[in-house]
C-alpha positions as CSV (number, residue, x, y, z in Angstrom):
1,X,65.1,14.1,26.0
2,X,67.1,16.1,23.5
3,X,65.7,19.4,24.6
4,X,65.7,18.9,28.4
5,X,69.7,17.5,28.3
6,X,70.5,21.0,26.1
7,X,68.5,23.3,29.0
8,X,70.9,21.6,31.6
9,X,74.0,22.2,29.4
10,X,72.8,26.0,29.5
11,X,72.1,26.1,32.6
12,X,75.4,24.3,33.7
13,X,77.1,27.1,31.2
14,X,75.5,30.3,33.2
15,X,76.5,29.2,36.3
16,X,80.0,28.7,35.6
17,X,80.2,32.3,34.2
18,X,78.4,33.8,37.8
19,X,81.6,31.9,39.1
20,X,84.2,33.8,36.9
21,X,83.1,37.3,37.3
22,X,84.3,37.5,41.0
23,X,87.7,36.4,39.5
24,X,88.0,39.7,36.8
25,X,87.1,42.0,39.9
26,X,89.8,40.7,42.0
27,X,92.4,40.8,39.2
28,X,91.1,44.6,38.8
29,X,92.2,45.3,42.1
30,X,95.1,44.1,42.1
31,X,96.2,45.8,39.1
32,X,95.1,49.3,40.5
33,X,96.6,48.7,43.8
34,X,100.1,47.8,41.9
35,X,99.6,51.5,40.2
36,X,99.0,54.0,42.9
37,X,100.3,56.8,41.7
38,X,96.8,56.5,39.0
39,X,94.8,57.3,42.3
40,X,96.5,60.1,43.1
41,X,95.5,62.0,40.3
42,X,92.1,62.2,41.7
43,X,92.9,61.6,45.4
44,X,95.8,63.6,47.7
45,X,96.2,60.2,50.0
46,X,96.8,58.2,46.8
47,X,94.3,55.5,47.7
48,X,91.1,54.9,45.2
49,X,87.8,56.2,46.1
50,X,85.0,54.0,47.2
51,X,82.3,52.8,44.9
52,X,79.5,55.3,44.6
53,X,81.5,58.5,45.9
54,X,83.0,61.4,44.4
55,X,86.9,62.2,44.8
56,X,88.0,65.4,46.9
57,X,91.3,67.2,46.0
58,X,93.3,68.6,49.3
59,X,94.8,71.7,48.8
60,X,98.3,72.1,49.6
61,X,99.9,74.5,52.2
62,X,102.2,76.9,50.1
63,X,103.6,78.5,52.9
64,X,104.8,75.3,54.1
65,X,106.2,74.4,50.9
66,X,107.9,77.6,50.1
67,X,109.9,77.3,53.7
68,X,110.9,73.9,52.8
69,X,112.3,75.0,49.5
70,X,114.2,77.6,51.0
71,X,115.9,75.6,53.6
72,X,116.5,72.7,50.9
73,X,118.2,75.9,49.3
74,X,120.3,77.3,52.0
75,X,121.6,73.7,52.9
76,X,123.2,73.1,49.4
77,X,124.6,77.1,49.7
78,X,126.4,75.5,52.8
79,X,127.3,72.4,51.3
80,X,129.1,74.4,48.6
81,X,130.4,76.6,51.0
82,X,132.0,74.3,53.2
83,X,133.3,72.7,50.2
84,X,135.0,75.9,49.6
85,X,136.1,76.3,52.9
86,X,137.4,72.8,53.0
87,X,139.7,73.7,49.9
88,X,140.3,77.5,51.5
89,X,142.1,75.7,54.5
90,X,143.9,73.0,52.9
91,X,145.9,75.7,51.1
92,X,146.4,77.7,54.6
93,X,147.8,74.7,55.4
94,X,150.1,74.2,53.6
95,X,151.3,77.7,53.4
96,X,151.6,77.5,57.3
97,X,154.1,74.8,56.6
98,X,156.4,77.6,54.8
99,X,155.4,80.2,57.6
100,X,156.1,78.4,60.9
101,X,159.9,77.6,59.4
102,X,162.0,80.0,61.5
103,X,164.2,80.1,58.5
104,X,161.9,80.8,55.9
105,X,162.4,84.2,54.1
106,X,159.9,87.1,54.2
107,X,157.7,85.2,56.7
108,X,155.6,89.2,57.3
109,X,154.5,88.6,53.6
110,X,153.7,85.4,54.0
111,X,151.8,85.9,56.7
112,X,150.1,89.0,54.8
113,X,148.7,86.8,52.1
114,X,147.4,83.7,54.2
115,X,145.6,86.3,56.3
116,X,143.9,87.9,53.2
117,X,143.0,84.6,52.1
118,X,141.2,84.0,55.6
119,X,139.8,87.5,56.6
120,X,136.9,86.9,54.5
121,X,133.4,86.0,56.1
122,X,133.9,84.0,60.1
123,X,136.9,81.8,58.8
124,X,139.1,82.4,61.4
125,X,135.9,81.2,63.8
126,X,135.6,77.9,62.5
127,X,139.2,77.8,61.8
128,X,140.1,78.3,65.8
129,X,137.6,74.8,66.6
130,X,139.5,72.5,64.7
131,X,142.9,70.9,65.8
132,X,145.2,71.5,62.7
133,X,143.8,74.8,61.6
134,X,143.9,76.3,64.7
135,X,147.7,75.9,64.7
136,X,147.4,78.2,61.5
137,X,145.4,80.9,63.7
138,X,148.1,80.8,66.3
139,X,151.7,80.8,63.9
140,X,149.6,83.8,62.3
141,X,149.4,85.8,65.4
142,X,152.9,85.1,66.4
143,X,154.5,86.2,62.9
144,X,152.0,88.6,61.9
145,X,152.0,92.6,61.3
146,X,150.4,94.3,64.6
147,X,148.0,95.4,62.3
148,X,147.0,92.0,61.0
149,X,146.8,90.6,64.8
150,X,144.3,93.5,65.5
151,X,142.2,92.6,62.1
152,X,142.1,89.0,63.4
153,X,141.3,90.3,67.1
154,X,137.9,91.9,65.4
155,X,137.1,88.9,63.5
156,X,137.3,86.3,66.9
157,X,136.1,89.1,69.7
158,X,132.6,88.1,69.3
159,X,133.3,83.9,70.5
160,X,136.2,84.7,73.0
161,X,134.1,83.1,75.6
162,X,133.6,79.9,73.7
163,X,137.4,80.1,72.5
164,X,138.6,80.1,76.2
165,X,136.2,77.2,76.9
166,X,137.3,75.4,73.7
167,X,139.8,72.5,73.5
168,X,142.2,74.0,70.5
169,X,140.6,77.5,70.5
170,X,142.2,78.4,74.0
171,X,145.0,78.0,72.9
172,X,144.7,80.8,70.5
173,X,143.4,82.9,73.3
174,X,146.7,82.7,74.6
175,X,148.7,83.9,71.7
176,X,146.4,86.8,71.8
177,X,147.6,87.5,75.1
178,X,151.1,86.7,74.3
179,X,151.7,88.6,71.1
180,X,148.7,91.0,71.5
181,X,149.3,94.7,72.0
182,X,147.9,96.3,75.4
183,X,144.9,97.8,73.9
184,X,144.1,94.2,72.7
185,X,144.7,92.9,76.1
186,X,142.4,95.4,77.6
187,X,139.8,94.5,75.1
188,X,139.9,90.6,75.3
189,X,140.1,91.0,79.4
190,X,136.9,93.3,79.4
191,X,134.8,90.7,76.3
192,X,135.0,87.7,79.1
193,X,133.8,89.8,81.9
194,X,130.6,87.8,83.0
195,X,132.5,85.0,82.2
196,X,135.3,84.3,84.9
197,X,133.0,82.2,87.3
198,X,132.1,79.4,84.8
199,X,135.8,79.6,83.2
200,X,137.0,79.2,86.5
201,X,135.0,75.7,86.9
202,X,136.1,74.7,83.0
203,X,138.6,72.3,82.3
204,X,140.3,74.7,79.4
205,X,139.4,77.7,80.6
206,X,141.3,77.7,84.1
207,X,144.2,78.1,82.6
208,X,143.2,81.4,80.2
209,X,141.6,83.0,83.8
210,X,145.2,81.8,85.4
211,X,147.2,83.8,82.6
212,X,145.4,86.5,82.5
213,X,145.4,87.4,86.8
214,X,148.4,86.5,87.1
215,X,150.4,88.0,84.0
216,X,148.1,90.8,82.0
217,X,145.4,92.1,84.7
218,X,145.9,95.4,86.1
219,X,144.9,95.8,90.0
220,X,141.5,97.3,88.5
221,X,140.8,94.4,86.5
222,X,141.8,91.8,89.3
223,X,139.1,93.4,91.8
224,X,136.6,93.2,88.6
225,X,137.4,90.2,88.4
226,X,137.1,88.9,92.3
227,X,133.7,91.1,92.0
228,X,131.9,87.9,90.1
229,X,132.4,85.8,92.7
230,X,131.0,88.0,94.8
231,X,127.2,88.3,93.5
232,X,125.4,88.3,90.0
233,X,125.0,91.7,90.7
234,X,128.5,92.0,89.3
235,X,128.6,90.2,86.1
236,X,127.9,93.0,83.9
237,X,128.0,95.8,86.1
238,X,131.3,96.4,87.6
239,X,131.4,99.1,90.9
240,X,135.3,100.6,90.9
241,X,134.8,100.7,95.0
242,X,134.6,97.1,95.4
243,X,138.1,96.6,95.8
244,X,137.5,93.0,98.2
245,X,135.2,91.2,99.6
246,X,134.5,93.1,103.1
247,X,133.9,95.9,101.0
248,X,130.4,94.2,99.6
249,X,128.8,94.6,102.7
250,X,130.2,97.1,105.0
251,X,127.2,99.2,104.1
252,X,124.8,96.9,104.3
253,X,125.9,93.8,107.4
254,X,122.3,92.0,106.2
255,X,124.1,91.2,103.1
256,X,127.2,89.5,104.4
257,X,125.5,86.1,104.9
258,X,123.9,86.4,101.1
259,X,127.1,86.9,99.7
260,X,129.3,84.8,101.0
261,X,126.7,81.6,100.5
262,X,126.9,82.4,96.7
263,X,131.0,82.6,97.2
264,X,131.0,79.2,98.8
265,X,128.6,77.8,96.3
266,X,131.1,78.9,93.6
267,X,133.9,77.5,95.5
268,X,132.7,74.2,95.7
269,X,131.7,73.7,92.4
270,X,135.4,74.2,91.4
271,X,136.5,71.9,94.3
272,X,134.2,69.0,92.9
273,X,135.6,69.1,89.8
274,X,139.3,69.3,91.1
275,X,140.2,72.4,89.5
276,X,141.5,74.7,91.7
277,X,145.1,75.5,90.6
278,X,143.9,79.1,89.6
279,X,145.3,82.1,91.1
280,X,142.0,83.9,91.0
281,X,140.5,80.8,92.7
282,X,143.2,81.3,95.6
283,X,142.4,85.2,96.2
284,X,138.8,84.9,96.7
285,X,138.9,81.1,98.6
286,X,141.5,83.4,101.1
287,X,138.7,86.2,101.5
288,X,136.0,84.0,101.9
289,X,138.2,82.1,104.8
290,X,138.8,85.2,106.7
291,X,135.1,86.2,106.7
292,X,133.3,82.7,107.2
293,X,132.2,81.0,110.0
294,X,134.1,78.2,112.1
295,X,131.3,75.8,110.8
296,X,132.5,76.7,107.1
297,X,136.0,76.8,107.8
298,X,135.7,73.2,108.8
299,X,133.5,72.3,106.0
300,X,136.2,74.2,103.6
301,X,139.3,72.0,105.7
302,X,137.1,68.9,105.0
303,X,136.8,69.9,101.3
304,X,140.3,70.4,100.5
305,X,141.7,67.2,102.3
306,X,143.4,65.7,99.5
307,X,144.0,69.2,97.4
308,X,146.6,70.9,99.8
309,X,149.5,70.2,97.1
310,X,147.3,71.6,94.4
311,X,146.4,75.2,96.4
312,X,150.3,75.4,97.2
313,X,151.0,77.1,93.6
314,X,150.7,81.0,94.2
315,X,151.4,82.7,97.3
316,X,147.6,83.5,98.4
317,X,147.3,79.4,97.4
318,X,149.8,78.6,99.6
319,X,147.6,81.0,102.6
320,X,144.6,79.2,101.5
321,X,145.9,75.4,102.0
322,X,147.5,76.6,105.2
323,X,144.8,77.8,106.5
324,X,142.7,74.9,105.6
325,X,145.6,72.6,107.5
326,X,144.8,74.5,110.4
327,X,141.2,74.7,110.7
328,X,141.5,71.1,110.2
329,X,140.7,68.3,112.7
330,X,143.6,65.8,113.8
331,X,141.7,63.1,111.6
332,X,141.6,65.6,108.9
333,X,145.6,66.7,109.3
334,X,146.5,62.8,108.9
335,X,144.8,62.5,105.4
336,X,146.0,65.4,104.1
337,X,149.3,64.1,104.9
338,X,149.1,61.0,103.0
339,X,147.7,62.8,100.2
340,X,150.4,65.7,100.4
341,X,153.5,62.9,100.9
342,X,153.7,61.7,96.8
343,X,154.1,65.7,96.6
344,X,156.2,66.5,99.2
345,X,159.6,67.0,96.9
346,X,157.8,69.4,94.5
347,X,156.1,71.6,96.9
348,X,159.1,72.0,99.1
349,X,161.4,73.4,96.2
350,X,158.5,75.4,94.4
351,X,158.1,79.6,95.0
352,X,155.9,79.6,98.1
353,X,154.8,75.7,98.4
354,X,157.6,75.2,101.1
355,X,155.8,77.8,103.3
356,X,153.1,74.9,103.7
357,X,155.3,72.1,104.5
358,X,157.2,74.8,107.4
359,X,153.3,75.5,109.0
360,X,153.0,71.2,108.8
361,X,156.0,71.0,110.8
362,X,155.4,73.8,113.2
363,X,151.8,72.7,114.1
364,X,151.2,69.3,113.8
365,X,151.1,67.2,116.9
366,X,151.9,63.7,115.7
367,X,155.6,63.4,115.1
368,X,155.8,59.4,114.5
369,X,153.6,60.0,111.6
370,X,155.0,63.3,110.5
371,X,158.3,61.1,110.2
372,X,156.3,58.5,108.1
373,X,154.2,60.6,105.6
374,X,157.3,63.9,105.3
375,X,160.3,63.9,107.2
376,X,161.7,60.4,105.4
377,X,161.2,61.8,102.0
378,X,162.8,65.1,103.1
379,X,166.4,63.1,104.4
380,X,166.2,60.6,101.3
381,X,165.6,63.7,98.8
382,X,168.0,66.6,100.8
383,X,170.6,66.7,98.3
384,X,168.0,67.8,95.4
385,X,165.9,69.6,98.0
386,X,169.0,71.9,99.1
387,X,169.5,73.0,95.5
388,X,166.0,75.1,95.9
389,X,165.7,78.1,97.8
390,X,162.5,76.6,99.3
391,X,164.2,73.1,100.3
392,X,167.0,74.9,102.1
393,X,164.3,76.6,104.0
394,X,162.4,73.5,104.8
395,X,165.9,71.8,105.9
396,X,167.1,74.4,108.0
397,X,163.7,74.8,109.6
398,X,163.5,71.3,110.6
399,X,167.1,71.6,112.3
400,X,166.9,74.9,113.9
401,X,162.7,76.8,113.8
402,X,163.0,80.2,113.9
403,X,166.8,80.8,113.4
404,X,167.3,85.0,112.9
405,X,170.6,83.8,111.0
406,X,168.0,81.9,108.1
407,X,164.3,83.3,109.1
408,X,163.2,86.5,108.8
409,X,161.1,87.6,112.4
410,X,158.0,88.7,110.1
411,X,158.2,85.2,108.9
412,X,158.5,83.0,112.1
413,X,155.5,85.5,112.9
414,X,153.2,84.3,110.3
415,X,154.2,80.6,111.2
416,X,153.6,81.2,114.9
417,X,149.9,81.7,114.0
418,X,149.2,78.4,113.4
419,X,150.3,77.3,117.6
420,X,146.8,78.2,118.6
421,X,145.6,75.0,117.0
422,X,148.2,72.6,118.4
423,X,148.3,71.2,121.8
424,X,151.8,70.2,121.9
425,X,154.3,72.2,123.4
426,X,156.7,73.5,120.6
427,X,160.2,73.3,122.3
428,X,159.3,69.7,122.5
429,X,157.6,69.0,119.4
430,X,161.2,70.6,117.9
431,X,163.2,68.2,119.6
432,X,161.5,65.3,118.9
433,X,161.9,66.3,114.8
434,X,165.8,66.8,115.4
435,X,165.8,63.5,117.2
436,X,164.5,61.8,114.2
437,X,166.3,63.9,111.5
438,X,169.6,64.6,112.1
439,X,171.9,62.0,112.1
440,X,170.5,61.2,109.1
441,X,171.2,64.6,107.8
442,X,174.7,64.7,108.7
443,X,175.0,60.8,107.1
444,X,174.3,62.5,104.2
445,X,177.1,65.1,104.6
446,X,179.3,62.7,105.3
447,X,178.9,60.8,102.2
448,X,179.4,63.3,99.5
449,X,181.3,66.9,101.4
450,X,181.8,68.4,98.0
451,X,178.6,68.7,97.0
452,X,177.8,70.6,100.3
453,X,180.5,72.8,99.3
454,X,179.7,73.2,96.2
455,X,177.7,76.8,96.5
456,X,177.8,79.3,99.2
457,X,173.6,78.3,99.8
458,X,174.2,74.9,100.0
459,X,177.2,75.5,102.5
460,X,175.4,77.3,104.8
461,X,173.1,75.0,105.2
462,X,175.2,72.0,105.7
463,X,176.8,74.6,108.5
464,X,173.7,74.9,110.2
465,X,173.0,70.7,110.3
466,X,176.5,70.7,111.7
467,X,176.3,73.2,114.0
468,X,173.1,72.1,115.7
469,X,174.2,68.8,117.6
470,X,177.7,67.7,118.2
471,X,178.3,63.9,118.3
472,X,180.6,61.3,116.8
473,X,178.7,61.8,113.3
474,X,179.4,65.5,113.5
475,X,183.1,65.0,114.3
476,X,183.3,62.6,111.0
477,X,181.3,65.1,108.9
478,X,184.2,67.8,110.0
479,X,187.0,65.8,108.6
480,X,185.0,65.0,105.3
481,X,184.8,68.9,105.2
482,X,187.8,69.7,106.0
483,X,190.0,67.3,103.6
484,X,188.1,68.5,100.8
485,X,189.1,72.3,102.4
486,X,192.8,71.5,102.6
487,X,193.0,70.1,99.2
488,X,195.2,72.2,97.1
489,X,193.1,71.1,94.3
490,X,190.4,72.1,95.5
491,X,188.5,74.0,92.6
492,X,184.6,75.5,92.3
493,X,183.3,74.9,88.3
494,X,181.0,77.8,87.3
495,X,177.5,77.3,87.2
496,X,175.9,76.7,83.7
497,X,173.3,79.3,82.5
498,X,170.2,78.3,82.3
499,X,169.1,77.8,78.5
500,X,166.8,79.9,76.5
501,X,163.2,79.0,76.7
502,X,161.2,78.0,73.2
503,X,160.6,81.1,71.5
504,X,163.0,83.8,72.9
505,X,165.6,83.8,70.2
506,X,163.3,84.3,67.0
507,X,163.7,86.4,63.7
508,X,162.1,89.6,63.6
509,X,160.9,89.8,60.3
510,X,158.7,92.8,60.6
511,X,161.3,95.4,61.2
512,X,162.3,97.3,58.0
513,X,165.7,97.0,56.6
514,X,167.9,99.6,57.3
515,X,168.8,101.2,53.8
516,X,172.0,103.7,55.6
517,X,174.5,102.3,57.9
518,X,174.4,103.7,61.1
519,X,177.2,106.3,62.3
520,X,179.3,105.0,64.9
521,X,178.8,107.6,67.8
522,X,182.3,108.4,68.6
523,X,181.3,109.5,72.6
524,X,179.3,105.5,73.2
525,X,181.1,103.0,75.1
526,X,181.6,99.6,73.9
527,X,179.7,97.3,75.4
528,X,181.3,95.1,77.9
529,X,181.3,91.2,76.3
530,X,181.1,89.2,79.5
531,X,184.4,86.5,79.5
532,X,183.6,83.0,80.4
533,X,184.0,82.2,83.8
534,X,187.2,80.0,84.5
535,X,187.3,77.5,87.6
536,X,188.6,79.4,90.8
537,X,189.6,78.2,94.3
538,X,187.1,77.1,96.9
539,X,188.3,79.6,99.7
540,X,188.1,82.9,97.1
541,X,184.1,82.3,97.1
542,X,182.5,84.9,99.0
543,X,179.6,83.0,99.8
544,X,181.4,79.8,100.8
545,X,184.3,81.9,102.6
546,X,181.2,83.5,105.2
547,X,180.6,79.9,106.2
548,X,184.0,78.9,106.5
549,X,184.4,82.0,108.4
550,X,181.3,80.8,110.7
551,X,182.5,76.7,110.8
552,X,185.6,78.0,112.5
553,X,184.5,79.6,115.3
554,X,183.9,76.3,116.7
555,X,187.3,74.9,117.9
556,X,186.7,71.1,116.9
557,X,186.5,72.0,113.3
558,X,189.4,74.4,113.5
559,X,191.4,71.8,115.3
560,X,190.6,69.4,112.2
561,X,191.6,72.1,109.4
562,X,194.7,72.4,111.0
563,X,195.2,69.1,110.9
564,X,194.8,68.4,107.1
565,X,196.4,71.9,106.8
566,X,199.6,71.4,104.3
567,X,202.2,73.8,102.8
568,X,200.9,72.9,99.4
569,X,197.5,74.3,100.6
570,X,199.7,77.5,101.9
571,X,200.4,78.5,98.6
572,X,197.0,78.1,97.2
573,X,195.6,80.7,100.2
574,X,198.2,83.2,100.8
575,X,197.7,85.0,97.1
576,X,194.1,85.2,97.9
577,X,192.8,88.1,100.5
578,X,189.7,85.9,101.6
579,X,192.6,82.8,101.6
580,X,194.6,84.7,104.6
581,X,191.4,86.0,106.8
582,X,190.5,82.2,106.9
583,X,194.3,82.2,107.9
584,X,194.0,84.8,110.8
585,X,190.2,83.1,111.8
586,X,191.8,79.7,112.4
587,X,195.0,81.1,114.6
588,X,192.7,82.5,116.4
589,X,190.4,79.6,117.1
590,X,192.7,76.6,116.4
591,X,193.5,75.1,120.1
592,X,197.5,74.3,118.8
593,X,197.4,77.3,116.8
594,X,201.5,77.7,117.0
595,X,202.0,74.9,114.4
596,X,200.3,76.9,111.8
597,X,202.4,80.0,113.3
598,X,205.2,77.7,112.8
599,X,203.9,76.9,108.9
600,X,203.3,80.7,108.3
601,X,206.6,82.3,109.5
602,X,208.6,80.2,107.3
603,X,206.2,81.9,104.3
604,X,206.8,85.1,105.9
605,X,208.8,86.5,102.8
606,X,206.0,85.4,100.5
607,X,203.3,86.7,102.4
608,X,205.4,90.4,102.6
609,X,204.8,90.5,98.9
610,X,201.2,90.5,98.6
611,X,199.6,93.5,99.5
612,X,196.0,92.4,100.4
613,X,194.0,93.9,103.5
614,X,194.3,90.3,104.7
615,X,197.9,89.7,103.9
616,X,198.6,92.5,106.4
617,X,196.7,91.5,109.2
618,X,198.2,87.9,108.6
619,X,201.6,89.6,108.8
620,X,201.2,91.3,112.1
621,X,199.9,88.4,113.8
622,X,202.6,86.1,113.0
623,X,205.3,89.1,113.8
């Protein structure tokens, strides 16, 4: 019994051991799957080796690993050089402060030392990206040496096309232009060539191609230019007998239709994005008009609808939207209108705009709605229209088309053009727009005469509303003028000259001192200081004395000059020569001109003692 209980015990014993021994292999595992970096030293993947097989080494790729190494090593060169940098331009900085003081002492040294700072390595290319530092660039090329504005030149020639297209960087472009010499003009024009088409269609670089055509570019450069647009022929390779765009193809007529499809396509990737206020934009969008087909010329009217305003800003602009208003349907005409009326104040006072708003009113058919969308804005807006040479234009057209006394015949020529595309006749089409604008017109004469006799310009144009249509409203507008006239006080301020623009009067720091004082030439003339003008009478004007000379010819206003005429007045005119022609004008056009006789011969002493041209002929007639 003994023995046989004592086998079970063992027994019992052995099996509980065959139990445990899958436990310790577990825990093994789990101890060398904690530790992997144990299994790597046999095995690349870091994972252990199956029972019963041997462990294989995998050879690195040195190659690999050397390239790594030297890119980990270039990155921290950079780091530490931008570090570098970061400190290099923190101390421009704040010497720029110092510099860009107008006042500040010895600004050419300065400007010597923060540019020896920065010539080193492509500084002045990052420096031109960033917003704050780029302002550094710029004070340097204004105040700099010629030679130090030729150093920096060098160091940004090579990324003058990603300046120009750059949101600060242009902006240094421009000082380049502005303070450059001509030999770095002609260099910076001739580094973008290849560029000017996609500039053109940029957002920043519009206005560097603008600068440069219109300011800088010889006619040479200009046709260069013009010769992108043209083909990709022309990028690189410029041909000096390509002076337009005719001249592309006169050789070769198969050619015409090739180029002027890449012409259009250029154009109306500018016109999508809206950016056609170029001037270069203008020259070749008027060649391509004159050469296209009627198709494309009312394709290019469509395009430019609502963009009229924004083509009026150069002179071959102002061509361009005017022809693109005529080529236009009669749908097309009436949205350009209601685009063009929120700018109808600045384009009729700018350079050439106004020559757009004259072909509108020469051409277009509908006159209710030309009333609507322009001629309302022109009458509520005439006084600060009139102060423009462009607005007195506009005004006087809309009273009297065509007028030899106002319009040149080469100019009512150029207009006349535009007839063959209207249907309405154009005698009647100009008295309809009188009908509609001048008694508001002359309203507005009436309520404030001495401000339309403030100026000879503005006169003569309040003489030609005036003139043009006699009514009730005329006859009141005559006595407003003619009180003001007959005033003794009657007085004209001088004009105030205009004020010097940002940057005119500056400090030129880079011209040496003088060390001798310079001998006086005895043989120079002094130069002439020019004495403030003082206030002088209304009638001595020679601008405002032609219209007054012109107003009374016609025998209502004489008759109401006379009327406010006084003795007081008398003795304002008679010392003045152009005082006593108004004098012998009005006795001869004044219907009761014996009560001025009357007036004058009681002077006639007074009148003997001045010795003017018109003091004499005064004289005789009252004798």
């Amino acid at each position: 019994m003994t023995s046989v209980k004592s086998e079970k015990r063992k027994g019992d014993a052995g099996e509980e051991v065959q139990k445990k021994r899958p436990r310790k292999d577990a825990e093994t595992e789990e101890r060398q799957q904690r530790k992997p970096f144990n299994a790597g030293r046999f095995q690349g993947g870091g994972a252990r080796a199956p029972h019963g097989q041997r462990f294989v080494h995998q050879k690195k790729d040195w190659k690999v690993y050397k390239q790594q190494k030297k890119e980990l090593k270039v990155k921290r060169k950079e780091k530490q050089k931008n570090k570098d940098i970061m400190e290099i331009m923190s101390e421009a900085k704040k010497i720029y402060e110092e510099l860009k003081c107008k006042t500040t002492k010895g600004r050419a040294e300065i400007a010597a030392k923060l540019h020896n700072m920065l010539k080193t390595g492509d500084r002045y290319s990052k420096m031109v990206l960033a917003h704050d530092t780029a302002r550094v660039v710029q004070c340097l090329l204004k105040v700099a040496s010629p030679e130090i504005r030729a150093e920096i030149f060098g160091k940004l020639t090579e990324s003058l096309p990603a300046m120009a297209m750059s949101k600060y960087a242009h902006f240094c472009v421009l000082a380049m232009l502005k303070h450059g010499s001509a030999a770095t003009r002609l260099r910076l024009i001739e580094a973008l060539y290849g560029n000017y088409v996609k500039l053109c269609s940029h957002s920043f670089g519009h206005t560097i191609v603008d600068s440069i055509y219109i300011t800088w570019a010889t006619a040479q450069q200009k046709s260069c230019m013009r010769q992108e647009f043209y083909s990709d022929l022309y990028r690189k390779d410029k041909d000096s007998t390509v002076k337009c765009l005719v001249d592309t193809f006169k050789d070769a007529s198969h050619m015409k239709n090739i180029v002027l499809g890449n012409l259009k396509q250029h154009i109306m990737k500018a016109v999508n994005k809206k950016l056609v206020d170029n001037s270069l934009f203008h020259g070749v969008l008027v060649e391509y008009l004159a050469e296209c087909s009627e198709e494309d010329r009312l394709e290019m009217a469509t395009a430019f609808t609502g963009l009229l305003a924004s083509l009026a800003s150069t002179r071959e602009g102002t061509k361009a939207a005017t022809l693109c208003f005529w080529y236009g349907t009669a749908k097309e005409r009436r949205s350009a209108l209601k685009h063009l009326r929120e700018h109808v104040e600045k384009v009729c006072v700018h350079e050439f705009g106004y020559f757009l708003i004259l072909a509108v009113l020469h051409t277009i058919d509908d006159t209710k709605m030309l009333k609507k969308m322009l001629l309302d804005t022109i009458v509520e807006k005439v006084e600060a229209l009139v102060q423009h040479e462009g607005g007195r234009k506009v005004v006087e057209w809309v009273i009297q088309p065509g007028d030899t006394s106002n319009f040149h015949p080469s100019f009512t020529t150029a207009l006349n053009e535009g007839l063959k595309y209207s249907k309405k006749d154009a005698n009647i089409r100009q008295a309809e727009i009188l009908e509609a604008t001048h008694a508001d017109l002359v309203a507005a004469v009436i309520s404030n005469s001495a401000f339309w006799l403030s100026n000879g310009h503005i006169a003569r144009t309040m003489a030609t509303i005036l003139l043009a249509k006699e009514d009730e409203k005329t006859a009141e507008a005559f006595q407003g003028i003619a009180k003001v006239i007959s005033d003794p006080c009657w007085m004209l301020m001088p004009q105030p000259k205009p004020e010097p623009e940002d940057g005119e009067e500056e400090v030129d720091e880079l011209k040496p001192k003088k060390k001798f004082k310079k001998v006086k030439n005895p043989l120079e003339k002094p130069p002439v200081q020019e004495a403030e003008e003082a206030p002088k009478v209304g009638v001595e004007d020679a601008g405002l004395h032609i219209v007054l000379k012109k107003l009374l010819k016609n025998p209502s206003f004489a008759a109401t000059v006379l009327e406010n005429l006084t003795e007081d007045t008398l003795e304002k005119w008679l010392p003045i020569n152009r005082g006593c022609f108004l004098l012998v004008d009005l006795l001869k056009s004044a219907p009761e001109a014996e009560k001025l006789t009357g007036m004058l011969q009681k002077c006639r002493d007074v009148i003997a003692t001045h010795k003017s041209p018109g003091a004499k002929m005064l004289l005789e007639k009252i004798q």
